[in-house]
SERO-131939 format. One record per atom (N, C-alpha, C): atom name; x, y, z negated. Coordinates in Angstrom, 2 decimals. Each point is the difference from the previous one (the first is absolute). Layout:
N
['CA',[X,Y,Z]]
...
REM end
This chain:
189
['N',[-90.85,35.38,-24.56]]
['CA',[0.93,-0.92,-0.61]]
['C',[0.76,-0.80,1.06]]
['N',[-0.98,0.00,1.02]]
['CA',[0.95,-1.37,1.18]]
['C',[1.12,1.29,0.81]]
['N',[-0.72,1.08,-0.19]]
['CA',[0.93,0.85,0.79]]
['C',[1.74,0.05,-0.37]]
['N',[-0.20,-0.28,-1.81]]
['CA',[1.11,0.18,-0.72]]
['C',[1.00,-0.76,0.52]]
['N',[-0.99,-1.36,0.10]]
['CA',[1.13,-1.05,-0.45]]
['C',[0.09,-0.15,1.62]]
['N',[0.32,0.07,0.85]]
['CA',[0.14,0.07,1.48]]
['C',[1.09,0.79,0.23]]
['N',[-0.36,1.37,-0.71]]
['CA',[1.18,0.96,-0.20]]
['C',[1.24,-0.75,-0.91]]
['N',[-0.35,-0.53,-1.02]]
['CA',[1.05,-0.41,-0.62]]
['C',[1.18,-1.16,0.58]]
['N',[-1.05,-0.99,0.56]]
['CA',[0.88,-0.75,0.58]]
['C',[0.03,0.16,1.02]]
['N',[-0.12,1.21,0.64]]
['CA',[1.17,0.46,1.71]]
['C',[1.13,0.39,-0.94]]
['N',[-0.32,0.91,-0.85]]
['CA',[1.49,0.69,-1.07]]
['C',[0.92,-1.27,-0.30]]
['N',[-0.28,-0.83,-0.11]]
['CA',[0.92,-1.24,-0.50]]
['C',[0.54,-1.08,0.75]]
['N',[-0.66,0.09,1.40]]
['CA',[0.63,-0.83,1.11]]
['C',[1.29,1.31,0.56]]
['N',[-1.06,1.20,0.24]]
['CA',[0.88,0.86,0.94]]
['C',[1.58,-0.30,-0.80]]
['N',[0.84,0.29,0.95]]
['CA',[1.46,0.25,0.17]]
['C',[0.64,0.71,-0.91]]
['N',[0.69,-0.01,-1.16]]
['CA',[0.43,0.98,-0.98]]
['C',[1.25,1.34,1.21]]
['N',[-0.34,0.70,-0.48]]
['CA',[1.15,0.85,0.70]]
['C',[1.13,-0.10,-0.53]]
['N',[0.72,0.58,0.72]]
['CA',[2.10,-0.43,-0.44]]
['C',[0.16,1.23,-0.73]]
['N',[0.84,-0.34,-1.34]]
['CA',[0.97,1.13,-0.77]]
['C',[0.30,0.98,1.24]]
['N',[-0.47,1.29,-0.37]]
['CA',[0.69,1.17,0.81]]
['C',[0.94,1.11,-0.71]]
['N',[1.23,0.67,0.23]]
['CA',[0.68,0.61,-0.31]]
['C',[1.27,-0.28,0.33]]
['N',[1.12,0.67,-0.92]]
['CA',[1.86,-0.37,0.47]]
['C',[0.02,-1.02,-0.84]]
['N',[0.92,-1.15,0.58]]
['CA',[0.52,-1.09,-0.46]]
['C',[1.67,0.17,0.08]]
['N',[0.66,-0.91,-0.71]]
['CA',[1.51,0.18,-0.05]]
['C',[0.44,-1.39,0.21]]
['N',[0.75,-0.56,0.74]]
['CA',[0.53,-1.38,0.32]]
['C',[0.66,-0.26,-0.78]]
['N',[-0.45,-1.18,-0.93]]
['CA',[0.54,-0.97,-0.69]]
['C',[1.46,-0.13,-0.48]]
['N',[1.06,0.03,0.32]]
['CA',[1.45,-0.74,0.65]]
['C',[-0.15,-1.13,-0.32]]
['N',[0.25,-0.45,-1.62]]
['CA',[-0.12,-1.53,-0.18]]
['C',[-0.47,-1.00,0.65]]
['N',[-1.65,0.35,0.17]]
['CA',[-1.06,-0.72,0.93]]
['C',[0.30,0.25,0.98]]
['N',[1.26,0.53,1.12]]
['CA',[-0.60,0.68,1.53]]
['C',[1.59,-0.84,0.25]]
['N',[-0.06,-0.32,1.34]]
['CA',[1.05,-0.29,0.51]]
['C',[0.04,0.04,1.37]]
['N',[1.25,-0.03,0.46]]
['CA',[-0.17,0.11,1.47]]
['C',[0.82,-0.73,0.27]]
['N',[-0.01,-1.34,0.91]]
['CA',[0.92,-0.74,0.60]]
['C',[-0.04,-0.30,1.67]]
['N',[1.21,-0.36,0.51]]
['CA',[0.12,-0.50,1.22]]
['C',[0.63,-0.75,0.37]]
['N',[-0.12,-0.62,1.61]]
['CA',[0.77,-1.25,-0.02]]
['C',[0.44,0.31,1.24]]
['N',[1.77,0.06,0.65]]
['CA',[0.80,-0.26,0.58]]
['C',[-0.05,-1.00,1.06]]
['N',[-0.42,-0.24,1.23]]
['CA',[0.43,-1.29,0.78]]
['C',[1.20,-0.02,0.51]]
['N',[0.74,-0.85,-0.14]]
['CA',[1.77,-0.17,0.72]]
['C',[-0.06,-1.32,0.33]]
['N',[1.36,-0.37,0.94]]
['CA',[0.37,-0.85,0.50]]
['C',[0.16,-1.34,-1.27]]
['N',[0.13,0.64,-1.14]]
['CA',[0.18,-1.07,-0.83]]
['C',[-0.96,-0.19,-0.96]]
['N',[-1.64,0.36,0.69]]
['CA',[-1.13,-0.16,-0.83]]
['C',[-0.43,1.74,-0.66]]
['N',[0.55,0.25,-0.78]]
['CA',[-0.23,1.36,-0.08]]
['C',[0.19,0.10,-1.30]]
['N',[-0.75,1.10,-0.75]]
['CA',[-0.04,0.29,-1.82]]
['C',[-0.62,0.90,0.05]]
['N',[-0.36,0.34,-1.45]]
['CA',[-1.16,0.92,-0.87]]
['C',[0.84,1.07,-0.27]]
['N',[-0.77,1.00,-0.31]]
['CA',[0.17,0.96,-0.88]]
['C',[-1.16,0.69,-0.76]]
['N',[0.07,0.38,-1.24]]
['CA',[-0.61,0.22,-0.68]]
['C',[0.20,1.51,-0.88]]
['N',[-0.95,0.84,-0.85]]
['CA',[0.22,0.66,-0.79]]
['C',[-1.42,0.65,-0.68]]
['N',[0.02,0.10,-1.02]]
['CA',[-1.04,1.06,-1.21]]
['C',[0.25,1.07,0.04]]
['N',[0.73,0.43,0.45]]
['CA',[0.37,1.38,-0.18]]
['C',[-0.76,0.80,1.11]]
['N',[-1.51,0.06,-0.14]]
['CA',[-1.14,0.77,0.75]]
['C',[-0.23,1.09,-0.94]]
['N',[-0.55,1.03,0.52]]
['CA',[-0.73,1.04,-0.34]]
['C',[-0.66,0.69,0.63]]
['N',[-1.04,0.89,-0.66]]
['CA',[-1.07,0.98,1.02]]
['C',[-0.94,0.32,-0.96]]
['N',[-1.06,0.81,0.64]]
['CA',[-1.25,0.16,-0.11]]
['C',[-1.18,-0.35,0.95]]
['N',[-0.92,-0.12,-0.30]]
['CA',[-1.32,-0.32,0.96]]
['C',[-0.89,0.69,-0.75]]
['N',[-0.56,1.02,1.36]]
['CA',[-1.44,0.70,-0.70]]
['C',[-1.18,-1.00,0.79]]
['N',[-0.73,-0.37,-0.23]]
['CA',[-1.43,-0.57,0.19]]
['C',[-1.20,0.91,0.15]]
['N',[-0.87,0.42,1.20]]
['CA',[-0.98,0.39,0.09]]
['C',[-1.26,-0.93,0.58]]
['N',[-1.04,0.27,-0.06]]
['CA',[-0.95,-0.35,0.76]]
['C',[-0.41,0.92,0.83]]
['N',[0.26,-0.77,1.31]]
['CA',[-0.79,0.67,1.24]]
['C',[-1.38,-0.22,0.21]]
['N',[-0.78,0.87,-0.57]]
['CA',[-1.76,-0.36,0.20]]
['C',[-0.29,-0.58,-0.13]]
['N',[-0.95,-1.01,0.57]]
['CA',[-0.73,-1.50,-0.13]]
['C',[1.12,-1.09,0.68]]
['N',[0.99,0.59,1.16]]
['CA',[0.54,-0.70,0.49]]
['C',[1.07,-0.89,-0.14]]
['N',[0.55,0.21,-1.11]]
['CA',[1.22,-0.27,-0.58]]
['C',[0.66,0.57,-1.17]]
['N',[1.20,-0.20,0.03]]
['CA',[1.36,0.83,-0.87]]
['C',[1.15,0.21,0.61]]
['N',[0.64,0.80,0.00]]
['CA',[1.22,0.31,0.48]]
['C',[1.00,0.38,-1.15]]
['N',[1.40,-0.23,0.33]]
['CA',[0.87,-0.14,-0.82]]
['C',[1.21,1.10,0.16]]
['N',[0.97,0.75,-0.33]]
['CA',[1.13,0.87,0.08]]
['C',[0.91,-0.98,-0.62]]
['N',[0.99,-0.48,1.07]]
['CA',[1.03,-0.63,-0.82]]
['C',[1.65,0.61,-0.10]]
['N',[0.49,0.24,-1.13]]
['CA',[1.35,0.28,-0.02]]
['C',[1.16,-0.81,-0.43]]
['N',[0.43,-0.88,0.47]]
['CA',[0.99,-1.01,-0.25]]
['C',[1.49,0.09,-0.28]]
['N',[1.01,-0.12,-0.79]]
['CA',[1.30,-0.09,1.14]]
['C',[0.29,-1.65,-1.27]]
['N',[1.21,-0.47,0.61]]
['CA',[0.78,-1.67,-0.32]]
['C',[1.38,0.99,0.03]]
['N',[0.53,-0.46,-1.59]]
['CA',[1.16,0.00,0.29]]
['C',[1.01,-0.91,0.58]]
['N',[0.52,0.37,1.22]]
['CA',[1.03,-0.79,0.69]]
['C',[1.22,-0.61,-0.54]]
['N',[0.47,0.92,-0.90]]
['CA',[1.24,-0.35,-1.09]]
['C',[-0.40,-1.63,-0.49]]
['N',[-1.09,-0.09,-0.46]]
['CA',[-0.67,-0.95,-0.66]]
['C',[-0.39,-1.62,0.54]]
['N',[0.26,0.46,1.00]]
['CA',[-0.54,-1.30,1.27]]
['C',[1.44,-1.27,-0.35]]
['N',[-0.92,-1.17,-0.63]]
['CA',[1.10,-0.83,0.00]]
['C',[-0.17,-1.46,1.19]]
['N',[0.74,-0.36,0.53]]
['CA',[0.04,-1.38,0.77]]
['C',[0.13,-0.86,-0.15]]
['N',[0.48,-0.74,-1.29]]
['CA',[1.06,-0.87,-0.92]]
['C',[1.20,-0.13,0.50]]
['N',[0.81,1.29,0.53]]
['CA',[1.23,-0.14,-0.22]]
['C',[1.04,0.94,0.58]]
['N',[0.51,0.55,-1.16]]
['CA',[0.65,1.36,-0.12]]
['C',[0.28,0.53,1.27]]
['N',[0.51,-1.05,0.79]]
['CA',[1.03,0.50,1.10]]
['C',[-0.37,0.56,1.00]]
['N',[-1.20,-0.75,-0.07]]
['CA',[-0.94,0.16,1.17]]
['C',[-1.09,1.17,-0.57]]
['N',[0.00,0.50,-1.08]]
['CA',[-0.67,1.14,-0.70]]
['C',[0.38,1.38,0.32]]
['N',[1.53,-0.12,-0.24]]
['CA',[0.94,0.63,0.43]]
['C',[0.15,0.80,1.16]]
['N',[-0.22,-0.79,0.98]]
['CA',[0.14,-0.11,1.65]]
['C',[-1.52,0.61,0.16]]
['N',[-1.18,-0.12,-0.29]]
['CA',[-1.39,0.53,0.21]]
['C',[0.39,1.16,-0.52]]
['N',[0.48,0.54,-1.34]]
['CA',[0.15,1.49,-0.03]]
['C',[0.88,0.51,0.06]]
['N',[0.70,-0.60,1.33]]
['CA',[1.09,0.81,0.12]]
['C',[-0.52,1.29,1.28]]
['N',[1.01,0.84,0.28]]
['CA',[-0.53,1.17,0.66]]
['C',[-0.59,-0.43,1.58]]
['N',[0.72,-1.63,0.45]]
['CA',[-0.61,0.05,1.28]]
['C',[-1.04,-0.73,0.12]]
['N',[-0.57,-0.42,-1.05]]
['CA',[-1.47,-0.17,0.01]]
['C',[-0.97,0.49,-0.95]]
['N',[-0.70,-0.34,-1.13]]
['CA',[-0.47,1.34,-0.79]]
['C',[0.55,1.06,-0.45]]
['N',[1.06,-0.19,0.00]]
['CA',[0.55,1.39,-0.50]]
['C',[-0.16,1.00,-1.25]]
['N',[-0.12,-1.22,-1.11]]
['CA',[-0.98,0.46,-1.63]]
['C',[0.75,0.96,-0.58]]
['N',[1.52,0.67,1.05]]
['CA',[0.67,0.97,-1.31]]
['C',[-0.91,0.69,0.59]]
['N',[-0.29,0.77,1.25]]
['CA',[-0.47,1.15,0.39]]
['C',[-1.48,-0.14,-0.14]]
['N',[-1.17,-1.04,0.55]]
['CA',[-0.99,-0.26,0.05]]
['C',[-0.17,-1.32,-0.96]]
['N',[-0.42,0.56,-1.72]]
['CA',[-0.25,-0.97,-0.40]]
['C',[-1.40,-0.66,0.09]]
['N',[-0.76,0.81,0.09]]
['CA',[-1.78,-0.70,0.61]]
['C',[-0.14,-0.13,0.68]]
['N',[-0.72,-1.52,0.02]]
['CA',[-1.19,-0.02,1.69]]
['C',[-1.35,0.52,-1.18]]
['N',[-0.26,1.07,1.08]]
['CA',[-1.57,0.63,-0.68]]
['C',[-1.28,-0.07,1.29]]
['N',[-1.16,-0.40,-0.67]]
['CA',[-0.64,0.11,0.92]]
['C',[-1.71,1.19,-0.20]]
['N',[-0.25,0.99,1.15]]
['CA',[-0.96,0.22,-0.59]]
['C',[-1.20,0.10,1.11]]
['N',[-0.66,-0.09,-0.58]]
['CA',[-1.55,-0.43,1.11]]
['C',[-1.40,-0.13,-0.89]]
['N',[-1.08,-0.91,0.50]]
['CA',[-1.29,-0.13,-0.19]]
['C',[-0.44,-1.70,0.22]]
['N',[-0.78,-0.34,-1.31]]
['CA',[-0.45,-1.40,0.18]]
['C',[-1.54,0.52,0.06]]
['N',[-0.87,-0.52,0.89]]
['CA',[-1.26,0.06,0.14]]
['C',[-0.67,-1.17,-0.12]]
['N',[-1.40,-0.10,-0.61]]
['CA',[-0.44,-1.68,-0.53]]
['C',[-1.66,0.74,0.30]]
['N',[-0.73,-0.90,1.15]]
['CA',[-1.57,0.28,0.30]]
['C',[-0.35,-0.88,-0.75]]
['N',[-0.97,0.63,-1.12]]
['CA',[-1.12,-0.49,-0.29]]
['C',[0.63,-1.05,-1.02]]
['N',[0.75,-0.22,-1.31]]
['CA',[0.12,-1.22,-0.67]]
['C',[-0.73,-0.93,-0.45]]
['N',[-0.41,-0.92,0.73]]
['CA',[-1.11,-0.75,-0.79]]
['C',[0.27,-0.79,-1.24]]
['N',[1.13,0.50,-0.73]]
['CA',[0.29,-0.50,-1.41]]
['C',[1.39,0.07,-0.23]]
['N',[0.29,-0.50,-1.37]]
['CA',[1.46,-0.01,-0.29]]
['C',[1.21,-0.52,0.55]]
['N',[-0.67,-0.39,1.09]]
['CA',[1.64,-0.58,1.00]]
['C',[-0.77,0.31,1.76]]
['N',[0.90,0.98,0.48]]
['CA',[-0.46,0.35,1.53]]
['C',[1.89,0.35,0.46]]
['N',[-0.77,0.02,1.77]]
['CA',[1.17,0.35,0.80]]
['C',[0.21,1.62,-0.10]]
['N',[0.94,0.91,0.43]]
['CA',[0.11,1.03,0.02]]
['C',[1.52,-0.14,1.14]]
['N',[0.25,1.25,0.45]]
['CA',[0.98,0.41,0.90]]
['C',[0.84,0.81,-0.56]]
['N',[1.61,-0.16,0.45]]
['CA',[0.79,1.12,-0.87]]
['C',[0.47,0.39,1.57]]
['N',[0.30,1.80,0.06]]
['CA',[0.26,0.24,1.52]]
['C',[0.83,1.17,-0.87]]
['N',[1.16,0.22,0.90]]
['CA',[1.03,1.18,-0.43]]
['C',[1.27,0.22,0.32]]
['N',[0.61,0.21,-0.23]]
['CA',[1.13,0.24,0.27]]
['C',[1.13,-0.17,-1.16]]
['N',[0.91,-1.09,0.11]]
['CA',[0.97,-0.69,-0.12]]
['C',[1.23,0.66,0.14]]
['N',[1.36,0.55,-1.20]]
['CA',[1.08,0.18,0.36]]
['C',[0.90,-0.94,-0.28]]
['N',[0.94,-0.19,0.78]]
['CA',[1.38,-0.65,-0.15]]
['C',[0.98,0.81,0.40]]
['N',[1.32,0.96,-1.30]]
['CA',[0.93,-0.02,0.60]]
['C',[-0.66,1.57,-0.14]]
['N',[-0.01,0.39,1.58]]
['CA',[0.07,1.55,0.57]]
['C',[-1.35,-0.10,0.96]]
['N',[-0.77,-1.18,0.27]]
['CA',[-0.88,-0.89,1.25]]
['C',[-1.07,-0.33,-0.83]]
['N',[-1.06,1.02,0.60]]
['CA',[-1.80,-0.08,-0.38]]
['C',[-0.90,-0.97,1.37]]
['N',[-0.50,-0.89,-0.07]]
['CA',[-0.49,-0.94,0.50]]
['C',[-1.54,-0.04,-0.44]]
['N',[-1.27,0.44,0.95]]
['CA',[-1.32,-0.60,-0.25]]
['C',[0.10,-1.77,-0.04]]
['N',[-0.96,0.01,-1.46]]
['CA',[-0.16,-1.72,0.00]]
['C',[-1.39,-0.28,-0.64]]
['N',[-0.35,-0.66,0.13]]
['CA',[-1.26,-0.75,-0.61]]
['C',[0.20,-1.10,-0.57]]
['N',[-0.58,-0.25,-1.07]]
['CA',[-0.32,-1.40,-0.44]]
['C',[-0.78,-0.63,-0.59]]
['N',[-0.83,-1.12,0.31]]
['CA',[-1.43,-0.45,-0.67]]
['C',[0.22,-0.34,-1.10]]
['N',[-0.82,0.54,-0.88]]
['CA',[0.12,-0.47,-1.37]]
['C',[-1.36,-0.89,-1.21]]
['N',[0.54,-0.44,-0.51]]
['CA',[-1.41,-0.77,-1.04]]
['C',[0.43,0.56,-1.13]]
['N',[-1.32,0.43,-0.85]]
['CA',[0.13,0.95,-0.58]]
['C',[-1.28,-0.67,-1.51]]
['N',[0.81,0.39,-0.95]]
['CA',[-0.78,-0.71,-1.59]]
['C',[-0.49,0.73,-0.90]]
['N',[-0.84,0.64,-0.24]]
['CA',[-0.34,0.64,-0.64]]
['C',[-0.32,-0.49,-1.86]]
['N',[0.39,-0.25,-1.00]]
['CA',[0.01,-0.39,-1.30]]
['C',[0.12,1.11,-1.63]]
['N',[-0.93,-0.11,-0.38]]
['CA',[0.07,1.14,-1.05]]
['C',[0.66,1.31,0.42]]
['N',[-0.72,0.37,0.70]]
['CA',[0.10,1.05,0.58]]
['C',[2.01,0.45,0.74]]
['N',[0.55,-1.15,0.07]]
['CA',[1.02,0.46,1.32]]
['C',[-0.03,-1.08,0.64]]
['N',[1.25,0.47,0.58]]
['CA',[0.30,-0.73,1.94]]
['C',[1.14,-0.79,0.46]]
['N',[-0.34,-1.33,0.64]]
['CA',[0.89,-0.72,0.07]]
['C',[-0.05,-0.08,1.54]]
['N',[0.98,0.62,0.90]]
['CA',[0.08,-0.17,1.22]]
['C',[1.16,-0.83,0.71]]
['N',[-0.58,-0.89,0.94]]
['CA',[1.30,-0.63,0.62]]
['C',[-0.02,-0.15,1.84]]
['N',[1.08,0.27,-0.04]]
['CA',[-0.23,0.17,1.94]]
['C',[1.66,-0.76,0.14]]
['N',[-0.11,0.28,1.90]]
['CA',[1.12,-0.50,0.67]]
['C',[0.52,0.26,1.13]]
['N',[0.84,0.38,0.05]]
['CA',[0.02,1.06,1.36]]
['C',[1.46,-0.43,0.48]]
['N',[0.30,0.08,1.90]]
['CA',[1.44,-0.47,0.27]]
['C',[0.04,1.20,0.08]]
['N',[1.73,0.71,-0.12]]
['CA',[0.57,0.62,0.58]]
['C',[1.10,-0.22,0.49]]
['N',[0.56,1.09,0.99]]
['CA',[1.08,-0.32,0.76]]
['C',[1.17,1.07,0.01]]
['N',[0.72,-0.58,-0.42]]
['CA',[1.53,0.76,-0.69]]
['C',[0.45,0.95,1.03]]
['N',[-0.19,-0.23,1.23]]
['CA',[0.54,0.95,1.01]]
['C',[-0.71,0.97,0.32]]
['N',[-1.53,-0.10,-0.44]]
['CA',[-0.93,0.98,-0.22]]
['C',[0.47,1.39,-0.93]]
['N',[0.70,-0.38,-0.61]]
['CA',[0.90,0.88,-1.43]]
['C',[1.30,-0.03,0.21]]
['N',[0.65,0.03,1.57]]
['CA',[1.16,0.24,0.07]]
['C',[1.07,-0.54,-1.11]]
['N',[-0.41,-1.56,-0.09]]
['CA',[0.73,-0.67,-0.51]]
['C',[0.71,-1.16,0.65]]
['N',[0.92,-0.55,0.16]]
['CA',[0.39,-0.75,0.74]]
['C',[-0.26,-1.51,-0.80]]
['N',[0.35,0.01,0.86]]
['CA',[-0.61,-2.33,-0.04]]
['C',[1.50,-0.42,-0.29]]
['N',[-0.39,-0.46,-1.57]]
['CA',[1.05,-0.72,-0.84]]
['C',[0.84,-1.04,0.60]]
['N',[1.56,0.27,0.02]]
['CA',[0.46,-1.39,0.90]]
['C',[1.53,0.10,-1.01]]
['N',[0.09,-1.21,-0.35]]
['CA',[1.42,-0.54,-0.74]]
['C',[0.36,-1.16,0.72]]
['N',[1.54,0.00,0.04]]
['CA',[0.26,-1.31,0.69]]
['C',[-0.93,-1.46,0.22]]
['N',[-0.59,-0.57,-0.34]]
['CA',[-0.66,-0.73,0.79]]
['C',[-1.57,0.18,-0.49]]
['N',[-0.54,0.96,-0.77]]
['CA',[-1.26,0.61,-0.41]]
['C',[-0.30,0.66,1.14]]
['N',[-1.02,0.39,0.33]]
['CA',[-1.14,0.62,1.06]]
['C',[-1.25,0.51,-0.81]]
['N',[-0.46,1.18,-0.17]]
['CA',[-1.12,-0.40,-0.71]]
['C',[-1.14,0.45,1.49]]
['N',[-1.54,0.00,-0.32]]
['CA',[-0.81,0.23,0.77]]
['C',[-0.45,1.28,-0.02]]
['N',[-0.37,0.85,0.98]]
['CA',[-0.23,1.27,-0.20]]
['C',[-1.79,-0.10,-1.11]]
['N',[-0.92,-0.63,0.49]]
['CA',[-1.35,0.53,-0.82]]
['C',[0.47,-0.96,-1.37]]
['N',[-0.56,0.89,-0.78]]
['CA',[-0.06,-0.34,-1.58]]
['C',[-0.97,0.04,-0.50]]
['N',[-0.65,-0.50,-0.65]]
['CA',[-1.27,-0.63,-0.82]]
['C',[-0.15,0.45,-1.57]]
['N',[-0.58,1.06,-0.16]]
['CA',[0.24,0.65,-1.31]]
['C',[-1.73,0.05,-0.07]]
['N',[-0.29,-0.46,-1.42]]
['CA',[-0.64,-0.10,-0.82]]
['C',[-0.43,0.51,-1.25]]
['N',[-0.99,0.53,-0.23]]
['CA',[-0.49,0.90,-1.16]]
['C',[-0.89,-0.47,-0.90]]
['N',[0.31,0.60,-1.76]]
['CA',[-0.85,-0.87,-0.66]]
['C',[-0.13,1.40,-1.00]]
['N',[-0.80,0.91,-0.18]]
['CA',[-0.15,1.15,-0.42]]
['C',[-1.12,0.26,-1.18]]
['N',[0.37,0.04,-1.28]]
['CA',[-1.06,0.52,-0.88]]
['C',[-0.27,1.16,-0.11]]
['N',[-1.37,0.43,-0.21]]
['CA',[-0.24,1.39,-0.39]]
['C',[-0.64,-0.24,-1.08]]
['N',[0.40,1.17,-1.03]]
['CA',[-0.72,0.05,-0.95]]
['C',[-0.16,1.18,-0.62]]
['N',[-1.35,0.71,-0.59]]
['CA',[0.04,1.52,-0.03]]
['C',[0.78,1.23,-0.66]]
['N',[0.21,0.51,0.96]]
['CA',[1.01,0.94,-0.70]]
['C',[-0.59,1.07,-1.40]]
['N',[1.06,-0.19,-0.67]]
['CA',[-0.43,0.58,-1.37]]
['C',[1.04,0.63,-0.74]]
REM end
């Protein structure tokens, strides 16, 4: 009898394991924004318009590993204000007639979750444009009725993507940009 209940309550401390299988990103819930530094303080940009899949495995005792397929529509990316919307997709910097996605695809890996909220890593490769870029980014990661609320933060740098550094008469902007992720998964069905 003592054997039971010893067994039982290791079963009920131990660690629940994470939902495994394909997940599909949110849009509503998922967003992706960034922020601009310039000479005159800087600005945001924002958009919902995410999509993908994520397959979820468990790697042995050691972990889980993740397959991620992303892309953002670029068309979609707003700044608060047309002109300057305009000018981001125009051909000499994103360039959304020809390249309307930034897509990204890679692997998030998470050792060992010790519960419904842990760190994990997103590592992969990043397009902008015609320009694939390895990137990483740390992420915190939520696990709730069985999907996923991930959020990370990562700089990048525009000239990295053969983009040039925004300049209007007395605007300057800064080459690294500060883009931010807020990504639901929830199971695909």
């Amino acid at each position: 009898m003592r054997l039971w209940i010893v067994m039982a309550t290791m079963a009920l401390l131990a660690p629940p394991g994470l939902p495994v299988g394909t997940f599909e990103i949110k849009s509503q819930d998922s967003r992706v924004e960034f922020f601009m530094k310039d000479n005159r303080g800087g600005f945001p940009g924002t958009t919902r318009d995410v999509s993908g899949t994520v397959t979820i495995r468990e790697r042995g005792e050691s972990g889980y590993t993740a397959e991620v397929e992303a892309k953002v529509d670029a068309r979609t990316i707003k700044t608060g204000s047309s002109l300057r919307d305009g000018q981001m997709r125009s051909a000499r910097f994103l360039n959304t007639e020809e390249f309307p996605f930034i897509t990204f695809r890679g692997t998030v890996s998470a050792e060992n979750p010790p519960g419904p909220q842990f760190k994990g890593t997103l590592r992969g490769w990043l397009t902008i444009r015609d320009v694939t870029r390895d990137v990483q980014v740390p992420l915190e990661i939520a696990v709730e009725s069985g999907a996923f609320t991930a959020r990370g933060e990562v700089v990048v740098r525009m000239t990295d993507f053969s983009i040039p550094i925004p300049r209007f008469l007395i605007f300057v902007a800064e080459d690294p940009v500060t883009v931010k992720l807020q990504i639901r998964l929830i199971p695909k069905g």
